[in-house]
C-alpha positions as a printed NumPy array, in Angstrom:
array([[  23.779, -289.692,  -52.732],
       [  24.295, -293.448,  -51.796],
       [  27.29 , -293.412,  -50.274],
       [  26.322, -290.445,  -47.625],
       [  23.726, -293.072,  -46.971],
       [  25.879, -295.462,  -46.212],
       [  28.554, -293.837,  -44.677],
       [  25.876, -292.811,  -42.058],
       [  24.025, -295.702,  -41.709],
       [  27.353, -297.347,  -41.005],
       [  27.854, -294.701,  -38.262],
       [  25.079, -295.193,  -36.657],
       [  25.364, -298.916,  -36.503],
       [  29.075, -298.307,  -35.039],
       [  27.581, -295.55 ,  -32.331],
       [  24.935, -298.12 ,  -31.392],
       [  27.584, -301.077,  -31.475],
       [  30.137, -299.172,  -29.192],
       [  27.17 , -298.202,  -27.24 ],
       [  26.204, -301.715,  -26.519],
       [  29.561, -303.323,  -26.397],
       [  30.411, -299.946,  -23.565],
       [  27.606, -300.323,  -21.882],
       [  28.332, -303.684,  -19.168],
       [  31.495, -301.59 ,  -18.25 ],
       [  29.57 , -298.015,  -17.768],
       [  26.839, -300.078,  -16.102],
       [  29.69 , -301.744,  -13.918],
       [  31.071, -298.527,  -12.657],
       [  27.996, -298.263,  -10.646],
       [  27.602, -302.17 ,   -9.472],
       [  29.655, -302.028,   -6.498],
       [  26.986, -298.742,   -5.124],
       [  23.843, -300.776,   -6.084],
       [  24.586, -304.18 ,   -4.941],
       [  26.818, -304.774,   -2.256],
       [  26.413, -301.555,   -0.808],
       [  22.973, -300.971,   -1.404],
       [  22.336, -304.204,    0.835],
       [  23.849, -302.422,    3.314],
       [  21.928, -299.023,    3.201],
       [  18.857, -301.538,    3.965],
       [  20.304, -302.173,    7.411],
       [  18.73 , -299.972,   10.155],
       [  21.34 , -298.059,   11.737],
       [  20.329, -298.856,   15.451],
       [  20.748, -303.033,   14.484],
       [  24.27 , -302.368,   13.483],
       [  25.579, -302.649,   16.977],
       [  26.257, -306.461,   16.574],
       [  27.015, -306.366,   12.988],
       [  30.117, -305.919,   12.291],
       [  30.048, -305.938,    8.113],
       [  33.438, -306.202,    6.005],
       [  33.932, -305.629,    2.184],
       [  36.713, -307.926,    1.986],
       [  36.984, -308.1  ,   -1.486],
       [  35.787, -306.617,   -4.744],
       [  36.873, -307.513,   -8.153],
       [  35.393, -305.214,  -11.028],
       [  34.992, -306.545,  -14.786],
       [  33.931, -305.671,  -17.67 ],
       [  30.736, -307.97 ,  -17.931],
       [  30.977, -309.003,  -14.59 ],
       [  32.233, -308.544,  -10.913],
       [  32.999, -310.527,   -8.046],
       [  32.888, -309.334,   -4.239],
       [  32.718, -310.495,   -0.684],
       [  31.047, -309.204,    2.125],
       [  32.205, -311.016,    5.781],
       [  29.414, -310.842,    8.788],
       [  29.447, -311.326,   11.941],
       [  27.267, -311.436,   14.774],
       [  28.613, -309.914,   17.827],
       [  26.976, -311.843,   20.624],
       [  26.009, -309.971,   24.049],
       [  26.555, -313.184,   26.127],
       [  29.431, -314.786,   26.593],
       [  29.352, -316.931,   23.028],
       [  31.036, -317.54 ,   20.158],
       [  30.081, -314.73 ,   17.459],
       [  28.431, -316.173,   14.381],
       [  30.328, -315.17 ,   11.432],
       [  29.284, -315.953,    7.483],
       [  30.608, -314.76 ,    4.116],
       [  28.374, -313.657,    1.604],
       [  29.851, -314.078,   -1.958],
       [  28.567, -311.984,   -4.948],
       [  28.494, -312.951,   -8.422],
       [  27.521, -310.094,  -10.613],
       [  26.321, -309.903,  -13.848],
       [  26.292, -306.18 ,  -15.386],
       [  23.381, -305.197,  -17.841],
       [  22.045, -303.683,  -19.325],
       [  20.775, -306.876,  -20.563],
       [  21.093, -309.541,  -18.067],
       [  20.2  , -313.304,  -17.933],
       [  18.571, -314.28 ,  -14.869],
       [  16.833, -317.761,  -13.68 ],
       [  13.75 , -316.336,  -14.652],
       [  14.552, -314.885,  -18.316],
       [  16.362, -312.263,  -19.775],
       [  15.807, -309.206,  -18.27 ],
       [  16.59 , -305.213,  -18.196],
       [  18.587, -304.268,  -15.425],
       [  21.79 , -302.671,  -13.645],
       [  23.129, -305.752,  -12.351],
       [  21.865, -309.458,  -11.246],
       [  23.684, -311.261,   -8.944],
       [  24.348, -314.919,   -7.212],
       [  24.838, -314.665,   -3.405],
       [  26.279, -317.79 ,   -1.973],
       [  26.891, -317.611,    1.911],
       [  28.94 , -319.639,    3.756],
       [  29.225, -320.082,    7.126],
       [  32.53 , -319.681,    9.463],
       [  31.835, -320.85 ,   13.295],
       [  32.881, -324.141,   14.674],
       [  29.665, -324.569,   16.712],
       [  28.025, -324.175,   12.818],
       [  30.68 , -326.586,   11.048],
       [  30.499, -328.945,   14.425],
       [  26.325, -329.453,   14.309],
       [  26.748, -330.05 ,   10.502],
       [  29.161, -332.368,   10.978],
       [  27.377, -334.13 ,   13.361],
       [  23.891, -333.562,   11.341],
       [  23.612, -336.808,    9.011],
       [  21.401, -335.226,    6.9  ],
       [  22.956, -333.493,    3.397],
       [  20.539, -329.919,    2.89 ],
       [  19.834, -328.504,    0.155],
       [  21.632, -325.795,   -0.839],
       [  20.334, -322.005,    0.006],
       [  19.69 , -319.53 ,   -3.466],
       [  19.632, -316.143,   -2.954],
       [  19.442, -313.833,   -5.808],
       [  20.082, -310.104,   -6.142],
       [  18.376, -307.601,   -8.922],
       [  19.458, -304.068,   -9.119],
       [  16.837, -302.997,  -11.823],
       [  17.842, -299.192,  -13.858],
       [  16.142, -297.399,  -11.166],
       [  18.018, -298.196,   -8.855],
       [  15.428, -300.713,   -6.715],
       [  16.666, -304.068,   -5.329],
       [  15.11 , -307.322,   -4.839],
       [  16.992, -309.842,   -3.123],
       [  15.055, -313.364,   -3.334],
       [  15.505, -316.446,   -1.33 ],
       [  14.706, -320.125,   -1.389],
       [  15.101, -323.419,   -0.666],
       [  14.259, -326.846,   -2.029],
       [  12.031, -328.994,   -0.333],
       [  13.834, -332.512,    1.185],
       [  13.043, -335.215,    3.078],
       [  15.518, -337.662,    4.913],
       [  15.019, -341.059,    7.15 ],
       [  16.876, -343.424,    9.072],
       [  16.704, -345.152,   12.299],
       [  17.436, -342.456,   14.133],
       [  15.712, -339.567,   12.508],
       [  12.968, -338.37 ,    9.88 ],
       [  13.04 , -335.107,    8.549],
       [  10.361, -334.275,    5.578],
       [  10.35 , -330.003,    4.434],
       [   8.466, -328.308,    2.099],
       [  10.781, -325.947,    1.04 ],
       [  10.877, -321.852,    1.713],
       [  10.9  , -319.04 ,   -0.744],
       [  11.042, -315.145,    0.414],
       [  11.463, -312.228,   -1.297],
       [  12.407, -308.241,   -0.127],
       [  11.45 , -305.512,   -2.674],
       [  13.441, -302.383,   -1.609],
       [  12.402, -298.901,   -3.679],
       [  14.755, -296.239,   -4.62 ],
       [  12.705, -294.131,   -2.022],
       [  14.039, -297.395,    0.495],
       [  10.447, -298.378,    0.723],
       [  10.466, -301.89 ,    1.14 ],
       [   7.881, -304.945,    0.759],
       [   8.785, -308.406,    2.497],
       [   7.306, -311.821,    2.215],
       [   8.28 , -315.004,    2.951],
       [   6.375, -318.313,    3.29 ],
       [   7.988, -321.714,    4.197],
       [   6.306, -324.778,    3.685],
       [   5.598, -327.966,    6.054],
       [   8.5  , -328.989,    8.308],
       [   8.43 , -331.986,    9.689],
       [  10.792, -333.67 ,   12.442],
       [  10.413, -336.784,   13.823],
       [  12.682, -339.676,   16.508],
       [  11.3  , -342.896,   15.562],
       [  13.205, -344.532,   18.728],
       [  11.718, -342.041,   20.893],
       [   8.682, -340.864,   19.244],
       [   9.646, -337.395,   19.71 ],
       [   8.494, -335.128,   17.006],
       [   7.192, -331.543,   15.935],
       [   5.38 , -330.409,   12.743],
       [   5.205, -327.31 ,   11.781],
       [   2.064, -326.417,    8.98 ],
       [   3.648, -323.708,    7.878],
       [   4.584, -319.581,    8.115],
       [   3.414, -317.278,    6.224],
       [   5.066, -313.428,    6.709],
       [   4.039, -310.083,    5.177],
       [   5.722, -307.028,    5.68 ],
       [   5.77 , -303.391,    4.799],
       [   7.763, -300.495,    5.754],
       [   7.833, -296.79 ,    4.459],
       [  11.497, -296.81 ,    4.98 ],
       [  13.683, -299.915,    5.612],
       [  16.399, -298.611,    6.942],
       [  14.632, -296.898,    9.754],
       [  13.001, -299.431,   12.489],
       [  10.572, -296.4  ,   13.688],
       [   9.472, -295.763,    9.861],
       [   5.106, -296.599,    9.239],
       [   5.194, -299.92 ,    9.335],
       [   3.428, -302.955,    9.238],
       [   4.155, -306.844,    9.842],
       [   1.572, -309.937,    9.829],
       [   2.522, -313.598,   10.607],
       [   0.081, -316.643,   10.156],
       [   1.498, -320.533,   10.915],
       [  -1.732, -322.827,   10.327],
       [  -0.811, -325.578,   13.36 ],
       [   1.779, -326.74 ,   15.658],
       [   1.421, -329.774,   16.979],
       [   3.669, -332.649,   18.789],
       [   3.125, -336.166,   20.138],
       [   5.806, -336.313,   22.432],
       [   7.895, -335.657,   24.95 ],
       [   4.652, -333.493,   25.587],
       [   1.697, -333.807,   23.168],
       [  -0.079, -330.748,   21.81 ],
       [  -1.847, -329.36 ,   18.893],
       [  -2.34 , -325.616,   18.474],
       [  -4.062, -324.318,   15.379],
       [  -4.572, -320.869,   13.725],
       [  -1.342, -318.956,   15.024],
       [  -1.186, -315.369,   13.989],
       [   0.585, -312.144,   15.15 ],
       [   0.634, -308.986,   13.917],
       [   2.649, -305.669,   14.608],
       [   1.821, -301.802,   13.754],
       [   4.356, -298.389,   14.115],
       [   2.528, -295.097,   12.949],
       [   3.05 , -291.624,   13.76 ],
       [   1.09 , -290.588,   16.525],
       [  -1.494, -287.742,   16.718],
       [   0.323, -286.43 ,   19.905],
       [   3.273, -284.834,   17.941],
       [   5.969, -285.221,   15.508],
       [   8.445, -286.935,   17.649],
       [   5.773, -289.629,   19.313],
       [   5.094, -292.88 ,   17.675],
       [   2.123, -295.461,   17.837],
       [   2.943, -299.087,   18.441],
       [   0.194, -301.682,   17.969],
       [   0.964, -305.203,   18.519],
       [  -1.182, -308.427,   18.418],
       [  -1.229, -312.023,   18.724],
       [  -3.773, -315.167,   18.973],
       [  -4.207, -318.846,   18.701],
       [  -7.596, -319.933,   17.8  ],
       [  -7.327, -323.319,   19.269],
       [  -4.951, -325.473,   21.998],
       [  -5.033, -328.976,   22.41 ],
       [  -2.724, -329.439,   25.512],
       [  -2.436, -329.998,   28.793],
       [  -2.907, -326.738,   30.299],
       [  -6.799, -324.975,   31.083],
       [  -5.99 , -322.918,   28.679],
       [  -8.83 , -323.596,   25.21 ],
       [  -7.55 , -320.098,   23.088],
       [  -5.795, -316.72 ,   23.361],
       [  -6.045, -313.09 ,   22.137],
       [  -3.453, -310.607,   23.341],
       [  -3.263, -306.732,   22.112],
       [  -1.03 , -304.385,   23.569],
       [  -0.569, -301.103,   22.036],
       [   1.867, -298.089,   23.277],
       [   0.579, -294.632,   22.278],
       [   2.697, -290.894,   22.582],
       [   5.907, -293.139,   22.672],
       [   8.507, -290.6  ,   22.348],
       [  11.115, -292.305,   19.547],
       [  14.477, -290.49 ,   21.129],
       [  12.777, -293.104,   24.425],
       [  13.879, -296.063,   21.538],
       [  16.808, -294.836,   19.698],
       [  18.481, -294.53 ,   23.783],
       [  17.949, -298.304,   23.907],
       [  19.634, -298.915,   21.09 ],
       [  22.495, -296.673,   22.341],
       [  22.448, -298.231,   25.014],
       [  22.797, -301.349,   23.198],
       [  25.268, -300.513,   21.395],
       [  27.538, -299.456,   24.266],
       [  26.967, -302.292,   26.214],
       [  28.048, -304.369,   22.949],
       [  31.486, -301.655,   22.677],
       [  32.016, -302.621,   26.232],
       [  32.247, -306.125,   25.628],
       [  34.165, -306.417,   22.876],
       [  36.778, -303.413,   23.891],
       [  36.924, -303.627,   27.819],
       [  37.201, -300.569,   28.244],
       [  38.878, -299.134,   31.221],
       [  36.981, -297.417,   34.296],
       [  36.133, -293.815,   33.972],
       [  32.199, -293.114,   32.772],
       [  29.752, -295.691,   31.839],
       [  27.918, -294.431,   28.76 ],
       [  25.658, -297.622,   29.649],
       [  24.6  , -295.508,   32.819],
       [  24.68 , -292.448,   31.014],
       [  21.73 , -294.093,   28.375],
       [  20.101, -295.763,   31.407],
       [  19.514, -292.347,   33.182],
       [  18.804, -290.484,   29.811],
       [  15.658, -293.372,   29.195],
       [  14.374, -293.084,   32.485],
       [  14.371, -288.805,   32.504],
       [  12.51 , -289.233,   28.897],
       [  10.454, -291.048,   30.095],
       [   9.14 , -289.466,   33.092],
       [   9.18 , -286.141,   31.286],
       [   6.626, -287.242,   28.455],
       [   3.384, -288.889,   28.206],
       [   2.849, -292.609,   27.572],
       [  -0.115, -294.199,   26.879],
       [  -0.598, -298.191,   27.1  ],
       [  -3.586, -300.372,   26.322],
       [  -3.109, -304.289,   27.182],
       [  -6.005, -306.484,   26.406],
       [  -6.288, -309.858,   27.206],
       [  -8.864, -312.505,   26.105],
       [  -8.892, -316.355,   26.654],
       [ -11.147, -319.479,   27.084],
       [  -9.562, -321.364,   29.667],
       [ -11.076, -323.894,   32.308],
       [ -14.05 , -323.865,   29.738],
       [ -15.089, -320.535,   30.014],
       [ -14.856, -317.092,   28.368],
       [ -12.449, -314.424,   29.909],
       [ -11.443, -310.707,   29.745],
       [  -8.724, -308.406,   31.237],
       [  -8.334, -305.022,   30.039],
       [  -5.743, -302.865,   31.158],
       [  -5.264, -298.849,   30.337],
       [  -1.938, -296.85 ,   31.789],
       [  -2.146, -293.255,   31.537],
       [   0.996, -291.061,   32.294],
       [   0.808, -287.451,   31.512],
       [   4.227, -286.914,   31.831],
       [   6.601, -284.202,   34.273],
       [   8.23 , -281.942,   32.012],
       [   9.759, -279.762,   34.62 ],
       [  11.236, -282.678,   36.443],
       [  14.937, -282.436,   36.352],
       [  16.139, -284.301,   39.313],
       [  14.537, -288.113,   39.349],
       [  15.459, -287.6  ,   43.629],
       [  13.429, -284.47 ,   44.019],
       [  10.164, -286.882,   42.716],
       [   7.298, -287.448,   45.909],
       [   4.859, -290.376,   45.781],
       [   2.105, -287.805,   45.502],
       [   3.642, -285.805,   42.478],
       [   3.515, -289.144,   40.713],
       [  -0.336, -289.966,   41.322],
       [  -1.501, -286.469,   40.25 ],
       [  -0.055, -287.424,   36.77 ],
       [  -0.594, -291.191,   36.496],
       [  -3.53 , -292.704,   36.036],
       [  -5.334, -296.241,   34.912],
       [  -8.266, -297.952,   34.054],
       [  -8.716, -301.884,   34.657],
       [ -11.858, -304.015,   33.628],
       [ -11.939, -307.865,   34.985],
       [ -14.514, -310.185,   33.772],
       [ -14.253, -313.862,   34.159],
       [ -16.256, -316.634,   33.995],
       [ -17.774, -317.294,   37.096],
       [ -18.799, -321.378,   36.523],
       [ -14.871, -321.725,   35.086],
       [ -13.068, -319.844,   37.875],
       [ -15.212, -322.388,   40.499],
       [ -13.761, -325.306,   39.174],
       [ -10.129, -323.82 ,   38.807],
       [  -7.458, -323.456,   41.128],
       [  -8.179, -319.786,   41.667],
       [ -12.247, -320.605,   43.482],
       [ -11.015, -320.213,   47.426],
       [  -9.731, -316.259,   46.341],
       [ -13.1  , -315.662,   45.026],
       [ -15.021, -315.245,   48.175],
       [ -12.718, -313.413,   50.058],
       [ -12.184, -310.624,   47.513],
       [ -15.828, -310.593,   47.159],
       [ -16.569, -309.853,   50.546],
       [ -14.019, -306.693,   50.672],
       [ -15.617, -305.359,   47.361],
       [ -12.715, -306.047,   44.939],
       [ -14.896, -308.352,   43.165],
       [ -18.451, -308.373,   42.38 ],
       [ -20.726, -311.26 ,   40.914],
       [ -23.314, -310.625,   38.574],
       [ -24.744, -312.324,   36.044],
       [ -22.758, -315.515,   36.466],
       [ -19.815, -313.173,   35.86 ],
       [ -17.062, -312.804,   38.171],
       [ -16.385, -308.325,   37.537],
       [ -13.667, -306.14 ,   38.423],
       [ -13.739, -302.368,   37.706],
       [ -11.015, -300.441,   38.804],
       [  -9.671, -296.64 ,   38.205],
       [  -7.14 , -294.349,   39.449],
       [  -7.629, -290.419,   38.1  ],
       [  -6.496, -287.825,   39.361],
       [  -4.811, -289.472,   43.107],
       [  -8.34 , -290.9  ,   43.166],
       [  -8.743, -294.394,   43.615],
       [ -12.216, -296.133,   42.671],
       [ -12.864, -299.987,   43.   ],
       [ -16.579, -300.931,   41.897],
       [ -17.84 , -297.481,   41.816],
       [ -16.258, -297.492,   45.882],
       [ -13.409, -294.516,   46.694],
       [ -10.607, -296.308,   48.301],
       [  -8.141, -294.739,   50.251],
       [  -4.652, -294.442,   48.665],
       [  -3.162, -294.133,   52.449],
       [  -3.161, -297.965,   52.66 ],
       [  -0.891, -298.354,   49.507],
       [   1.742, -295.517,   49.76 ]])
């Protein structure tokens, strides 16, 4: 009875060591998909117009594998395209030992890029200042998510000529097998200074957060929030701004399937400069925008790019062909846009809010056949004005006042210098006053 015993126990130790000892090579069979590849499938399709991305080499082990990926940046202008290698050093797992412990995984990898463009090689040439080096890391966990990490040590440098003090960065980007993704990134003090002509900048800080319900697709729910504490500089022009922060939104709009809902944002709590101008708050939003409108700039984008680096011969433009395609889209469909605009400047509190209706001409087929009066009967807006009255009297601005008040454009009430404006339906109304539209067509 013992030796059954141990003839299986024996077999089942072999089974698990060919098992683990097959394993890195099964495992690698899939590498090439997950990594190098699989940073690729994060790339929206519309922003590969000026990438032009080569596998130029990929050498497959049985622990490990080695490939290279060259980029480069096809510039619209007329500038030298920025070009960088990105060099992968894979590890296979299942069991794989990364910088931050052994883990459980498909593959972990070293990226180490490396930049080919003489205007690149020239400034670092000419930058005195050694940096230190860039770490990006790559984890393809066992199903089948990536994270690609990056970071930087901090440094600081001085001389006569220059004083350069960072904090360091770190960022990370979380892609799901579903290509969810989840970005952040935060980079530390930056400080630049020219002793011999006390020119300098700091820079607090940056903070980024990002979400997306699908990476590789720029119209996919999204959201994006940036923070940078203060900005400020002595000279050649001294300033200080403080609490920066922008945000950005892209949801599905109610309107229908193929309409999208852009939100964007962006203030600063406090300027030092000087300008009148004490804080601002800007929101803009786009509502019912129809995303074939978006994808057509892309296109159009893209062919422009094609042009450039092809030359094609004369015959027909695509570019024209996009151009003409954006503008019938969006005349055909509805469009809603909300601009708001809030500042203190010259001391005082202001407001501008701005509303843009267009209901669209879906039976328009010939942009020539449009009249002036079709256009009204389907556009509309709504504008609200209200300054400071006391601030706009000491500004620049105080000899328009009076006139406009006197033909009712402006009103004063309050200490408030108003403006309400609306156009619905070809109807015109200033101040709760019809105006005629014959004076403006």
């Amino acid at each position: 009875m013992k030796k059954p015993v141990l003839y299986g126990a024996l077999g089942v130790t072999a089974v698990l060591l060919a098992a683990t000892v097959a394993a890195p090579k099964v495992i690698g069979s899939g590498v090439r998909e997950a990594t190098m590849n699989g940073v690729l499938e994060l790339l929206p399709p519309e922003t590969r117009s000026q990438l032009q991305i080569t596998e130029t080499r990929f050498d497959s082990g049985w622990f490990s594998s080695e490939g290279e990926l060259d980029i480069r940046y096809l510039a619209l202008a007329d500038q030298e395209n920025l070009a960088v290698k990105l060099l992968f050093d894979i590890s296979h797992g299942p069991l794989l030992f990364t910088p931050d412990g052994t883990r459980l995984g498909l593959a972990y990898a070293e990226i180490v890029p490396s930049f080919n463009s003489a205007e690149f090689t020239q400034a670092m040439t000419e930058l005195s200042v050694e940096l230190p080096d860039v770490r990006i890391d790559m984890f393809a966990d066992l199903d089948q998510s990536l994270r690609l990490t990056l970071s930087m040590d901090p440094f600081n440098y001085s001389d006569a000529n220059a004083q350069v003090s960072f904090a360091g960065l770190n960022g990370s980007v979380q892609a799901n097998p579903d290509l969810s993704a989840e970005l952040q990134f935060n980079m530390g003090e930056l400080h630049a200074a020219q002793p011999t002509t006390q020119m300098g900048l700091t820079i607090a800080g940056l903070d980024l957060q990002s979400t997306t319900q699908q990476m590789n697709d720029l119209l996919a729910p999204s959201m994006a929030m940036m923070a940078i504490p203060a900005i400020s500089s002595q000279a050649p022009y001294a300033f200080n701004v403080r609490n920066i922060s922008a945000d950005s939104q892209v949801a599905p709009s109610p309107a229908g399937p193929q309409q999208i809902d852009i939100r964007q944002g962006f203030r600063i709590a406090n300027i030092e400069a000087d300008i009148p101008v004490a804080s601002l708050n800007w929101t803009m939003e786009f509502n019912e925008l129809r995303s074939d409108l978006i994808r057509s700039y892309y296109g159009m984008i893209a062919e422009i790019q094609n042009a450039i680096n092809n030359n094609p011969s004369a015959g027909t433009n695509p570019v024209e062909e996009y151009a003409e395609e954006m503008v019938m889209i969006a005349v055909q469909n509805s469009l809603v846009f909300n601009n708001l605009v809030e500042a203190n400047a010259f001391e005082g509190d202001h407001s501008i809010e701005l509303r843009i209706d267009w209901r669209g001409m879906p039976d328009v087929t010939d942009l020539d056949s449009i009249e002036a009066i079709q256009i009204l009967e389907v556009f509309g807006f709504d504008l609200t004005v209200s300054l400071d009255e006391a601030a706009i009297m000491r500004s620049p601005l105080a000899d328009m006042v009076d006139p406009y008040v006197q033909q009712g454009y402006l009103r004063i009430d309050g200490g408030r210098i108003l403006m309400d404006a609306s156009l619905n339906d070809a109807e015109l109304t200033v101040n709760g006053e019809t105006v005629g539209l014959e004076q403006f067509l």
